[in-house]
PDB file as gemmi writes it, atoms N, CA and C in Angstrom:
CRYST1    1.000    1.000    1.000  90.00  90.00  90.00 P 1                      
ATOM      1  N   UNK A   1      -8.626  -6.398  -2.812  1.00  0.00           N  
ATOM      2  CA  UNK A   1      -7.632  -7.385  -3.153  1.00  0.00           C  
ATOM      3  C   UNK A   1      -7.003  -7.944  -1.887  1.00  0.00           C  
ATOM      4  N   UNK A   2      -6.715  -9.223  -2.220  1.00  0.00           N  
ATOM      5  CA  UNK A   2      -5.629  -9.842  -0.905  1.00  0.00           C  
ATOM      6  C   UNK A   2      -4.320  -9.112  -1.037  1.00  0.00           C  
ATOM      7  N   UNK A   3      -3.450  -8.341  -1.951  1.00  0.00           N  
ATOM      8  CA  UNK A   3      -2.337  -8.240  -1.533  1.00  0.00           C  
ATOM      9  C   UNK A   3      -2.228  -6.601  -0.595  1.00  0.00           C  
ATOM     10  N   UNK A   4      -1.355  -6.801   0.114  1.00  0.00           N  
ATOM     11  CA  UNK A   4      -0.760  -6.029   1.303  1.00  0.00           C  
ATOM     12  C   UNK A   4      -0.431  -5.070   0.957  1.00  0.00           C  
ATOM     13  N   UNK A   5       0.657  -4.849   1.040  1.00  0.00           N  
ATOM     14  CA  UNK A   5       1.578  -3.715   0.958  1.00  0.00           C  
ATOM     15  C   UNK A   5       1.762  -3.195  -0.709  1.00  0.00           C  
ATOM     16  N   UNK A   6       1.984  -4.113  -1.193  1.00  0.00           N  
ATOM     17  CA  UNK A   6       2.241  -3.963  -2.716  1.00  0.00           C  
ATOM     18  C   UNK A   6       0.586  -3.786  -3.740  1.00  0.00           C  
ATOM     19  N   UNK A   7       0.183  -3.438  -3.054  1.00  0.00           N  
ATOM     20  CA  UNK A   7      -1.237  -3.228  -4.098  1.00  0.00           C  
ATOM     21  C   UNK A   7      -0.243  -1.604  -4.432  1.00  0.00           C  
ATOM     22  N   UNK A   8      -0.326  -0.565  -3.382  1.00  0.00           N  
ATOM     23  CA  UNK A   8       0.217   0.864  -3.584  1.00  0.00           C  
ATOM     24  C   UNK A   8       0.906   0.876  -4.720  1.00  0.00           C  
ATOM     25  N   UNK A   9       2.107  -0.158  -4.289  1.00  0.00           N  
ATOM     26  CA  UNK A   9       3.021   0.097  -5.587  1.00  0.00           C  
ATOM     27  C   UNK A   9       2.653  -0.771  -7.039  1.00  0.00           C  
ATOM     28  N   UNK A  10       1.986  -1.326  -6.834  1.00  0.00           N  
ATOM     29  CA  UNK A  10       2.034  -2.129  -8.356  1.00  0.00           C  
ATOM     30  C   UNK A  10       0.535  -1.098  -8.838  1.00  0.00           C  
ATOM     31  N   UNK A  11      -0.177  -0.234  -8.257  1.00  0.00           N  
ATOM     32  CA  UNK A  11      -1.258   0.799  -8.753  1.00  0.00           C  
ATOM     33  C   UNK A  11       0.151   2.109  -9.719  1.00  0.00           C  
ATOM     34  N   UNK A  12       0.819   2.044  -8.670  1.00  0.00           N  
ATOM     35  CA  UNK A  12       2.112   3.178  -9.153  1.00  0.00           C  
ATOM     36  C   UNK A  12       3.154   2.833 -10.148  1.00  0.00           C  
ATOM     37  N   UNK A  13       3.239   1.863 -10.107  1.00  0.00           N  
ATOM     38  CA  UNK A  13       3.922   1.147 -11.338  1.00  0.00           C  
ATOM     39  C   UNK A  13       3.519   1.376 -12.691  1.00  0.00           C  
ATOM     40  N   UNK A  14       2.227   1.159 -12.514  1.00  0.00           N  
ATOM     41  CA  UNK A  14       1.287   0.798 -13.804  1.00  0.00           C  
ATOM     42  C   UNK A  14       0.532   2.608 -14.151  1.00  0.00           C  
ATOM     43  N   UNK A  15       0.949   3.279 -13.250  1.00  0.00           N  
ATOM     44  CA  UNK A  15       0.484   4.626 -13.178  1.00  0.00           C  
ATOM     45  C   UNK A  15      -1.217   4.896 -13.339  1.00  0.00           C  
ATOM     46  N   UNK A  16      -1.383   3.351 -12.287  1.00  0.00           N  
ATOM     47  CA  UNK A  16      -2.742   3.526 -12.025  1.00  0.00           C  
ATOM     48  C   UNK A  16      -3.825   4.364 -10.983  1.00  0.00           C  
ATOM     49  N   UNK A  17      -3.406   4.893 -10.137  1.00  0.00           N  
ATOM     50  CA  UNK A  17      -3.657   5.204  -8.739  1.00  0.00           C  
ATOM     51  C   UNK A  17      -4.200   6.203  -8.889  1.00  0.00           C  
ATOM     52  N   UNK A  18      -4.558   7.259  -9.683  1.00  0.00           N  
ATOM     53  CA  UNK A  18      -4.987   8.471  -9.853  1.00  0.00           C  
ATOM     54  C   UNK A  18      -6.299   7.619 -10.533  1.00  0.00           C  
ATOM     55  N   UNK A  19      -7.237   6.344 -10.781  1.00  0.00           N  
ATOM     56  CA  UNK A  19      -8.095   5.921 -11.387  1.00  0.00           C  
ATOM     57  C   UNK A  19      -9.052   5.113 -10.749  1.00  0.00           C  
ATOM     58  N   UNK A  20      -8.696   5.556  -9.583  1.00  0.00           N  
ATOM     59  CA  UNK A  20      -9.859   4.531  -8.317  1.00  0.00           C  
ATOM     60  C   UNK A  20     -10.353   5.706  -7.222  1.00  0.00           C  
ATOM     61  N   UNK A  21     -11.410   5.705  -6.534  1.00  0.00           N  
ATOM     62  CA  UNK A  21     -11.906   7.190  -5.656  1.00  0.00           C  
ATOM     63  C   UNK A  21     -11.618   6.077  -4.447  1.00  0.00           C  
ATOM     64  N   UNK A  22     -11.260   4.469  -4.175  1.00  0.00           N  
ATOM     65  CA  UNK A  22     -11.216   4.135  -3.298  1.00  0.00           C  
ATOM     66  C   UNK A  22     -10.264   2.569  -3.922  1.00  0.00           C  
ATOM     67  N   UNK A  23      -9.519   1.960  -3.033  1.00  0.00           N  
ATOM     68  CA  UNK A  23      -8.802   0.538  -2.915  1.00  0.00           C  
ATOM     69  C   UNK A  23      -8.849   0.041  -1.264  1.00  0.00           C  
ATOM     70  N   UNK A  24      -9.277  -1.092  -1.297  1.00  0.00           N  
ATOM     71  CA  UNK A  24      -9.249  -1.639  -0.634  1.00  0.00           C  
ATOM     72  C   UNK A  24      -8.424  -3.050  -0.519  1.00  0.00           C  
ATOM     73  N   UNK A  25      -7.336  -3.242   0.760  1.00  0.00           N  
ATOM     74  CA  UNK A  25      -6.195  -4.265   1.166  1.00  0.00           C  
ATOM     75  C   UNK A  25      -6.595  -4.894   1.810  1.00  0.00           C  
ATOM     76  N   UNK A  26      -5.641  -6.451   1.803  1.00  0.00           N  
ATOM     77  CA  UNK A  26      -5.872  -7.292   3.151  1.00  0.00           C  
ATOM     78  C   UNK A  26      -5.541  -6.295   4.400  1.00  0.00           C  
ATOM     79  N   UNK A  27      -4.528  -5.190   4.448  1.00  0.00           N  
ATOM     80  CA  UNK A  27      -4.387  -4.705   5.400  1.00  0.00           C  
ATOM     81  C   UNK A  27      -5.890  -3.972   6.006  1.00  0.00           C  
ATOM     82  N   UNK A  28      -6.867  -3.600   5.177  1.00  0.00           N  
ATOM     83  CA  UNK A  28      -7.401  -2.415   5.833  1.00  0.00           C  
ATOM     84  C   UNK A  28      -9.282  -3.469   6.551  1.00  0.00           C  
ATOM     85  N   UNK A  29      -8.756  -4.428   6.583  1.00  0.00           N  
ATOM     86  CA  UNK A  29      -9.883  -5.458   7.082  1.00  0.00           C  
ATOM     87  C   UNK A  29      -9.336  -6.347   7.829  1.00  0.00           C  
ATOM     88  N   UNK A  30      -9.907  -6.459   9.078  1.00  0.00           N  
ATOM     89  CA  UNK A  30      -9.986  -7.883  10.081  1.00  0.00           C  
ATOM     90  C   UNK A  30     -10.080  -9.086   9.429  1.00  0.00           C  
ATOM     91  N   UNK A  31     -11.263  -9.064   8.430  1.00  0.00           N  
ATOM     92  CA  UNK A  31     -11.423 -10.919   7.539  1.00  0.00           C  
ATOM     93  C   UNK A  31     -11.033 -10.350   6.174  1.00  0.00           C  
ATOM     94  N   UNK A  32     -10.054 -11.344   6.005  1.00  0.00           N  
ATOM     95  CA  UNK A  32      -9.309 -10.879   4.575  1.00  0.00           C  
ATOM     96  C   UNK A  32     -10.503 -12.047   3.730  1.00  0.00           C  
ATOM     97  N   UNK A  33     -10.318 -12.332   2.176  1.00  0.00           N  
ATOM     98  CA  UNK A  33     -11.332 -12.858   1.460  1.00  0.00           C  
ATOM     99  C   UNK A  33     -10.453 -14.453   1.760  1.00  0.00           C  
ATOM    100  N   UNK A  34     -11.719 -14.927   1.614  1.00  0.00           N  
ATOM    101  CA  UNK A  34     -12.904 -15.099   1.074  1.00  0.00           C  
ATOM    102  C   UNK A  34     -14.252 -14.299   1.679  1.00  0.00           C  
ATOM    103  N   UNK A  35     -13.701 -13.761   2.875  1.00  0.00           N  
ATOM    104  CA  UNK A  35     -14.838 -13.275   3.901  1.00  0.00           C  
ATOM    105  C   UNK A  35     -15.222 -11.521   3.052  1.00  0.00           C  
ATOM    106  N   UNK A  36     -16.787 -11.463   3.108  1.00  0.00           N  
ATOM    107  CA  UNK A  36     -16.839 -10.045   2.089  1.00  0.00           C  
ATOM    108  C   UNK A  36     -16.666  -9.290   2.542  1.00  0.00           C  
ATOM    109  N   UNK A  37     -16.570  -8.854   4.148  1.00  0.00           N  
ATOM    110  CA  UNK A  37     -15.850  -7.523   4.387  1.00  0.00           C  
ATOM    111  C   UNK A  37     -15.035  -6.264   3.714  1.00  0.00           C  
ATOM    112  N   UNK A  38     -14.562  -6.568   2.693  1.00  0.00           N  
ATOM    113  CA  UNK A  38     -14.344  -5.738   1.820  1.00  0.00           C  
ATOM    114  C   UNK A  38     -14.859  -5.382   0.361  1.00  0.00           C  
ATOM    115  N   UNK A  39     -15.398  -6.324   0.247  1.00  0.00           N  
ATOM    116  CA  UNK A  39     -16.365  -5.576  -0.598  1.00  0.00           C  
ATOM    117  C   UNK A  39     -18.067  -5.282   0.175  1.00  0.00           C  
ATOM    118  N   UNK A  40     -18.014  -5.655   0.987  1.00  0.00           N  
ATOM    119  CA  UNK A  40     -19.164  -4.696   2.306  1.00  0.00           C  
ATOM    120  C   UNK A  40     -18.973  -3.376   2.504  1.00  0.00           C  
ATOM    121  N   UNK A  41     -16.957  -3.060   3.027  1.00  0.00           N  
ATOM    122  CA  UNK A  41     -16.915  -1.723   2.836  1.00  0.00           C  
ATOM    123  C   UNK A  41     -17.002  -0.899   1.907  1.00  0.00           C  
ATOM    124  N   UNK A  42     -16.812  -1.454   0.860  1.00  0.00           N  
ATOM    125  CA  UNK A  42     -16.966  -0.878  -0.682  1.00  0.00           C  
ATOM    126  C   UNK A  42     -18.384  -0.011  -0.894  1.00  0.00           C  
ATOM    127  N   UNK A  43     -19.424  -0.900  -0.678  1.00  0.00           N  
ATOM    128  CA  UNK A  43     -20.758  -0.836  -0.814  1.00  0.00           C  
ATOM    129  C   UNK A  43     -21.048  -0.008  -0.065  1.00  0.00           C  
ATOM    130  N   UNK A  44     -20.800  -0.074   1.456  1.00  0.00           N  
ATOM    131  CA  UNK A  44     -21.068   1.106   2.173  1.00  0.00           C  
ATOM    132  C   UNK A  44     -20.514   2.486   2.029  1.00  0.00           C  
ATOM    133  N   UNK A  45     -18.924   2.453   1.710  1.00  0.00           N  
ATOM    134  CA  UNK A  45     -18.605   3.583   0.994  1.00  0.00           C  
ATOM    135  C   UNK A  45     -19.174   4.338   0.019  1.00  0.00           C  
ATOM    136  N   UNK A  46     -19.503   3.907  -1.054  1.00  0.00           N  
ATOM    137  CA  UNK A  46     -20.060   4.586  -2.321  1.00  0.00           C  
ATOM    138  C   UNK A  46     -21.473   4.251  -1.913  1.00  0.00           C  
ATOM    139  N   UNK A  47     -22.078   3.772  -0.636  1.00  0.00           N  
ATOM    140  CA  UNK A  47     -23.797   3.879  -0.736  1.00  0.00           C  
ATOM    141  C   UNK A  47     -24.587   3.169  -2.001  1.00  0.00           C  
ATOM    142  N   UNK A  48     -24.168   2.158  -1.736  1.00  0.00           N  
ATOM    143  CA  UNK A  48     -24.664   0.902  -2.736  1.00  0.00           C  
ATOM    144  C   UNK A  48     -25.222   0.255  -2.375  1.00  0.00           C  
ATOM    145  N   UNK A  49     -26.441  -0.551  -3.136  1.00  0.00           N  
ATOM    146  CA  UNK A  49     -26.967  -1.701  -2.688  1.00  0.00           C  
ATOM    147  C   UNK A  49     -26.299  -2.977  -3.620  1.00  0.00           C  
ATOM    148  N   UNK A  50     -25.958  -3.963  -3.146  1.00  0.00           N  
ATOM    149  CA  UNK A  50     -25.391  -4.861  -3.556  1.00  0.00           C  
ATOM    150  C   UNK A  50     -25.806  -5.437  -5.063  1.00  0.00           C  
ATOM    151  N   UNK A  51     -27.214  -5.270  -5.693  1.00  0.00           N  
ATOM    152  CA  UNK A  51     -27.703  -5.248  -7.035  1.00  0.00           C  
ATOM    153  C   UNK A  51     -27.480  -3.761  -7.571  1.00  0.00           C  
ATOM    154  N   UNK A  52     -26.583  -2.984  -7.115  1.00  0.00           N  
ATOM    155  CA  UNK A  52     -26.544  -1.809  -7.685  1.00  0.00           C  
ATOM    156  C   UNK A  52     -24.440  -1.857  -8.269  1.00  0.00           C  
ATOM    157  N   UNK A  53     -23.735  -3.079  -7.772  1.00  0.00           N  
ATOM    158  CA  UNK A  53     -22.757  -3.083  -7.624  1.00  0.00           C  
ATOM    159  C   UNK A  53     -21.841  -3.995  -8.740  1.00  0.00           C  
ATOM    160  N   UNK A  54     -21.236  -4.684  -9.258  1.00  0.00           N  
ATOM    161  CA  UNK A  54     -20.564  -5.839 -10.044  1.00  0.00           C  
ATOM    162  C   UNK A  54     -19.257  -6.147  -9.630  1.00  0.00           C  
ATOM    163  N   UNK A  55     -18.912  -7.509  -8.990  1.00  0.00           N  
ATOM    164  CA  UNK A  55     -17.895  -7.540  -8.732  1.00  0.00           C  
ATOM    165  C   UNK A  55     -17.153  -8.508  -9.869  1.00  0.00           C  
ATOM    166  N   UNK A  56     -16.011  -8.760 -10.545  1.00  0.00           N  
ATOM    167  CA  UNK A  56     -15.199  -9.051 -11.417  1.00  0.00           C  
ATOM    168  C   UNK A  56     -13.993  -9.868 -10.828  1.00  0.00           C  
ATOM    169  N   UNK A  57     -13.870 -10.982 -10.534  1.00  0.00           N  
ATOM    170  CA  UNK A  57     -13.234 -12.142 -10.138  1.00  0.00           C  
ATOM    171  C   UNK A  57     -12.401 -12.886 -11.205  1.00  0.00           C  
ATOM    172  N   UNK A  58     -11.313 -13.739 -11.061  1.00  0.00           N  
ATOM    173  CA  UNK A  58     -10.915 -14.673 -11.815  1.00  0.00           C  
ATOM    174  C   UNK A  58     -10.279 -16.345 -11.112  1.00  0.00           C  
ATOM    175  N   UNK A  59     -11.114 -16.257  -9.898  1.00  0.00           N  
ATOM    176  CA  UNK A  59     -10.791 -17.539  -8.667  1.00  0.00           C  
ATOM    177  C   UNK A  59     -12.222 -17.944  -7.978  1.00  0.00           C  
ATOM    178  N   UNK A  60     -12.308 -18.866  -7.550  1.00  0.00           N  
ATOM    179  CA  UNK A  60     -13.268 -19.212  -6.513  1.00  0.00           C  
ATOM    180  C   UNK A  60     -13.564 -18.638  -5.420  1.00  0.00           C  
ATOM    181  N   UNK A  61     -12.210 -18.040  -4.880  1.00  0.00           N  
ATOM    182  CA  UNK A  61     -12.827 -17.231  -3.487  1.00  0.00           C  
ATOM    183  C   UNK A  61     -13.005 -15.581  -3.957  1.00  0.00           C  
ATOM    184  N   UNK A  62     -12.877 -15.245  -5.409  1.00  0.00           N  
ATOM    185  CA  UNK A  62     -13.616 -14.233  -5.652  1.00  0.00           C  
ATOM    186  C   UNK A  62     -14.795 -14.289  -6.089  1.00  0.00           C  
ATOM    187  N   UNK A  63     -15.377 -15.520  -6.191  1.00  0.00           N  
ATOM    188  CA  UNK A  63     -16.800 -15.481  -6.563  1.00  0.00           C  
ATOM    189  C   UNK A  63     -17.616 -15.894  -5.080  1.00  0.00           C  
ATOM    190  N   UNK A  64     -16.846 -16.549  -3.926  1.00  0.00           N  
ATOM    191  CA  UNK A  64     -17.244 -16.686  -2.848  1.00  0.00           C  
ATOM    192  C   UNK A  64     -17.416 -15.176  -1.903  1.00  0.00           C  
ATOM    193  N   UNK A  65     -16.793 -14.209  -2.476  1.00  0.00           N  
ATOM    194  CA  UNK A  65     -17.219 -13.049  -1.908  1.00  0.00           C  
ATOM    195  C   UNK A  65     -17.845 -12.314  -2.263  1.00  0.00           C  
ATOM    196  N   UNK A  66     -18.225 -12.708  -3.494  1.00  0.00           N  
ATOM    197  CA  UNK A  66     -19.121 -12.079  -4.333  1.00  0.00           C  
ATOM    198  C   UNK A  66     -20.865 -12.486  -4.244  1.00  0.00           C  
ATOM    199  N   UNK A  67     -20.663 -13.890  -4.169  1.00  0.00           N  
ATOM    200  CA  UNK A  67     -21.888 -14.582  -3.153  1.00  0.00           C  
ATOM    201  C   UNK A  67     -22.007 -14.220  -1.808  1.00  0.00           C  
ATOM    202  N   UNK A  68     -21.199 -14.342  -1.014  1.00  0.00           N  
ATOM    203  CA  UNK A  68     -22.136 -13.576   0.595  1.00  0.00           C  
ATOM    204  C   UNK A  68     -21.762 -12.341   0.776  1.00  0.00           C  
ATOM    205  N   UNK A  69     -22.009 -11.407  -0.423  1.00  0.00           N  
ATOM    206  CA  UNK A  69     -22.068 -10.092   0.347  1.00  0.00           C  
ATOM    207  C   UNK A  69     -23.583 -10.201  -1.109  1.00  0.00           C  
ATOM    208  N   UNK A  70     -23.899 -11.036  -1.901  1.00  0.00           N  
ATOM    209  CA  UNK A  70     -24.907 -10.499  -2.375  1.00  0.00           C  
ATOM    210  C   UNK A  70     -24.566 -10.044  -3.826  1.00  0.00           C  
ATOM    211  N   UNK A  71     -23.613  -9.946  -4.241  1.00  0.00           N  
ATOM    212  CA  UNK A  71     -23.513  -9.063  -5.447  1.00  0.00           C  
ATOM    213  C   UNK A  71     -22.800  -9.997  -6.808  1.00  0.00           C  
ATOM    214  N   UNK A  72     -23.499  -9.123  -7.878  1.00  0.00           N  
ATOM    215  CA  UNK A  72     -23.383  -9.913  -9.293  1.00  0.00           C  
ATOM    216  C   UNK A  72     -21.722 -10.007  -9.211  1.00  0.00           C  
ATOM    217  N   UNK A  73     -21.689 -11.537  -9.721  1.00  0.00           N  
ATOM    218  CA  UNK A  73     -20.213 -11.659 -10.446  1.00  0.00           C  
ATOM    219  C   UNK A  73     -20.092 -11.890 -11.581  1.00  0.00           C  
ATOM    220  N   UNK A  74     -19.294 -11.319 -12.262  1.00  0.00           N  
ATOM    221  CA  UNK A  74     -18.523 -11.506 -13.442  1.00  0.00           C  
ATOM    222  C   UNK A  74     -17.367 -12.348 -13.205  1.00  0.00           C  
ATOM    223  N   UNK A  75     -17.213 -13.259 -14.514  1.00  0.00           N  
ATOM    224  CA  UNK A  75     -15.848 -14.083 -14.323  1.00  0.00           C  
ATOM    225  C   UNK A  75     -14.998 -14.034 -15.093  1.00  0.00           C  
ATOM    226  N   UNK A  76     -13.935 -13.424 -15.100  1.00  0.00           N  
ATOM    227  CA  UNK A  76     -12.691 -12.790 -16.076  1.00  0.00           C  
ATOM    228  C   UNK A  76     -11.814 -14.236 -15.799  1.00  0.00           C  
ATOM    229  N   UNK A  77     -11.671 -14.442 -17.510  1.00  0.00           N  
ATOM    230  CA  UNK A  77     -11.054 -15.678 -18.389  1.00  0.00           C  
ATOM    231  C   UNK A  77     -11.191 -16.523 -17.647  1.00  0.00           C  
ATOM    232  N   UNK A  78     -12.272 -17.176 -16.667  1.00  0.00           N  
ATOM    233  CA  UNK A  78     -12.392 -18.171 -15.832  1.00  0.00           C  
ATOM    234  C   UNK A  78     -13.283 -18.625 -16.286  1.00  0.00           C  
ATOM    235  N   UNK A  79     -13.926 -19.349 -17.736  1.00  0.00           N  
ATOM    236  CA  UNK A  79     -15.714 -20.420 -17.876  1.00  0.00           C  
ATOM    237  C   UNK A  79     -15.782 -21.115 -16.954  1.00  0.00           C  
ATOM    238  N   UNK A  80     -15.392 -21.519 -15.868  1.00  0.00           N  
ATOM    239  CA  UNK A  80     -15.455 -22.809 -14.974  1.00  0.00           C  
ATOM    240  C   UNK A  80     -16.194 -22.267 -13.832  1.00  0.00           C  
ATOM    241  N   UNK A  81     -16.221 -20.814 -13.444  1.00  0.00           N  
ATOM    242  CA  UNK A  81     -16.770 -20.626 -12.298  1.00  0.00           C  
ATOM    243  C   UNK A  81     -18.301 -19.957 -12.705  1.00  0.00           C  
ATOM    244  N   UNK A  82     -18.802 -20.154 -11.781  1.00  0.00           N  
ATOM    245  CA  UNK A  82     -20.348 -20.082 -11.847  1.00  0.00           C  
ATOM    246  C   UNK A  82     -20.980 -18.195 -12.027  1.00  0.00           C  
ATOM    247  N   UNK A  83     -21.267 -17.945 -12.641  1.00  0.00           N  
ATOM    248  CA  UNK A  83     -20.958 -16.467 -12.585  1.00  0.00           C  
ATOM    249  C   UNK A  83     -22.211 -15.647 -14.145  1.00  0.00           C  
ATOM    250  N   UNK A  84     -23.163 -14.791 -13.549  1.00  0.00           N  
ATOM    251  CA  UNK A  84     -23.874 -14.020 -13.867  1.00  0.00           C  
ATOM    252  C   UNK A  84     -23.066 -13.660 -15.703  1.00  0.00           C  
ATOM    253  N   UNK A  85     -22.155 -13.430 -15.213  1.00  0.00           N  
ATOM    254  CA  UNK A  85     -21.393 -12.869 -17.176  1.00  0.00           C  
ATOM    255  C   UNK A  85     -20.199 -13.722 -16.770  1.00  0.00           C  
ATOM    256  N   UNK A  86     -19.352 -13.986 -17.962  1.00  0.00           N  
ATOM    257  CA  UNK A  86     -18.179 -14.139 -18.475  1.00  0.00           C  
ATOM    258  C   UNK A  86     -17.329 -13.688 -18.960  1.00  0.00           C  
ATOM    259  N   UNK A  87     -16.261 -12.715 -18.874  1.00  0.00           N  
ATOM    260  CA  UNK A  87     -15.566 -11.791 -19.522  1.00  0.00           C  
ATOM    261  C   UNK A  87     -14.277 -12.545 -19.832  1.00  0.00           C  
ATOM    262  N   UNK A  88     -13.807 -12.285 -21.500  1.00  0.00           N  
ATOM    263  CA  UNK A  88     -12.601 -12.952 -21.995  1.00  0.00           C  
ATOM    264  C   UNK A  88     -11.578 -11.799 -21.944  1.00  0.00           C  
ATOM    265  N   UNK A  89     -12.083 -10.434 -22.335  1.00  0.00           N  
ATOM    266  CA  UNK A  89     -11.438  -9.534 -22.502  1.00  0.00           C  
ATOM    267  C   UNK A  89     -12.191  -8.193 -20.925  1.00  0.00           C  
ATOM    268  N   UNK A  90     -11.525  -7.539 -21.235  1.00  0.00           N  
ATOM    269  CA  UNK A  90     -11.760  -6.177 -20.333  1.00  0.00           C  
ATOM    270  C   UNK A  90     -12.829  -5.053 -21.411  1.00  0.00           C  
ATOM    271  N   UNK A  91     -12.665  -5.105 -22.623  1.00  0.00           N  
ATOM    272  CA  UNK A  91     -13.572  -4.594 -23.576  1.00  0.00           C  
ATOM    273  C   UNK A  91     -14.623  -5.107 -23.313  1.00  0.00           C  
ATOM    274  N   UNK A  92     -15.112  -6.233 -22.882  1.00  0.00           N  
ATOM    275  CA  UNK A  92     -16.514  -7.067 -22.678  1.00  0.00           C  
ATOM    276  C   UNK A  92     -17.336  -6.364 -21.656  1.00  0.00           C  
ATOM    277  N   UNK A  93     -16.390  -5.676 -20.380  1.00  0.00           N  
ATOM    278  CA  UNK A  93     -17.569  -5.303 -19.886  1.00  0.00           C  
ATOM    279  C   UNK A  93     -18.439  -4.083 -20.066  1.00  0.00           C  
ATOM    280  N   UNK A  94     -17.947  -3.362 -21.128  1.00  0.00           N  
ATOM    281  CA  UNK A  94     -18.540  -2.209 -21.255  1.00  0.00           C  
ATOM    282  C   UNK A  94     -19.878  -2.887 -22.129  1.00  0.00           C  
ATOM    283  N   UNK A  95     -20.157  -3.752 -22.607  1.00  0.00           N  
ATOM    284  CA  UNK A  95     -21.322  -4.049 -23.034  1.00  0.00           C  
ATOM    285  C   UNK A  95     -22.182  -4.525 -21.550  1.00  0.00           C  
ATOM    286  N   UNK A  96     -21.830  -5.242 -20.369  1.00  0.00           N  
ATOM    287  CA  UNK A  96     -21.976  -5.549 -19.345  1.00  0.00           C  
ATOM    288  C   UNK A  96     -23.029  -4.360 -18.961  1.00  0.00           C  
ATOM    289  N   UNK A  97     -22.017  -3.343 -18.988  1.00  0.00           N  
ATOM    290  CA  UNK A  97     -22.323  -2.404 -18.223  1.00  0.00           C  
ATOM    291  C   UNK A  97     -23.510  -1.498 -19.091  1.00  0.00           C  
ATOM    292  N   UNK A  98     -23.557  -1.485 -20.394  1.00  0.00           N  
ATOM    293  CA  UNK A  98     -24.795  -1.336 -21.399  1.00  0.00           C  
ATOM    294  C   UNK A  98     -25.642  -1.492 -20.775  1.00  0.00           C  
ATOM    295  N   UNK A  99     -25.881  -3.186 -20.381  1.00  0.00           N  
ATOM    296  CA  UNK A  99     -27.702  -3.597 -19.823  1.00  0.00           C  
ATOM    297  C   UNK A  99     -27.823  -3.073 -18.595  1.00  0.00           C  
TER     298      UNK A  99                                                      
END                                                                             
């Protein structure tokens, strides 16, 4: 994600943070997005190949990072952007994740 400081707390807010093995900030990268550097580190972290991965966007420069690092996008409540699936709901991708 682009946000900074407040990703921590809005994961803690929502008493999400115990539900990710990794997050990645504008802080913890040199090229914040559109540039894929972070989802590069992602991939290299968990030892992924980029068709082994799905990234889930709802903007243009999340589908622009999703294009140069290589990896499928999904487009959450966005039909306008160009994108492998379409998700209206968050229930949708578990069929996604079916095929």
């Amino acid at each position: 994600t682009n946000r900074g400081r407040s990703l921590d707390l809005a994961l803690q807010h929502f008493h999400l943070e115990n539900l990710f093995d990794l997050t990645i900030s504008s802080y913890q990268v040199t090229h914040p997005k559109p540039h894929p550097e972070c989802l590069l580190k992602i991939l290299e972290h968990f030892r992924l190949r980029p068709d082994e991965a799905l990234y889930i966007g709802d903007s243009r420069v999340d589908l622009l990072v999703s294009q140069q690092a290589a990896v499928p996008f999904a487009a959450y409540k966005n039909p306008r952007l160009e994108a492998r699936y379409h998700l209206e709901d968050h229930r949708e991708l578990l069929q996604v994740l079916a095929e």
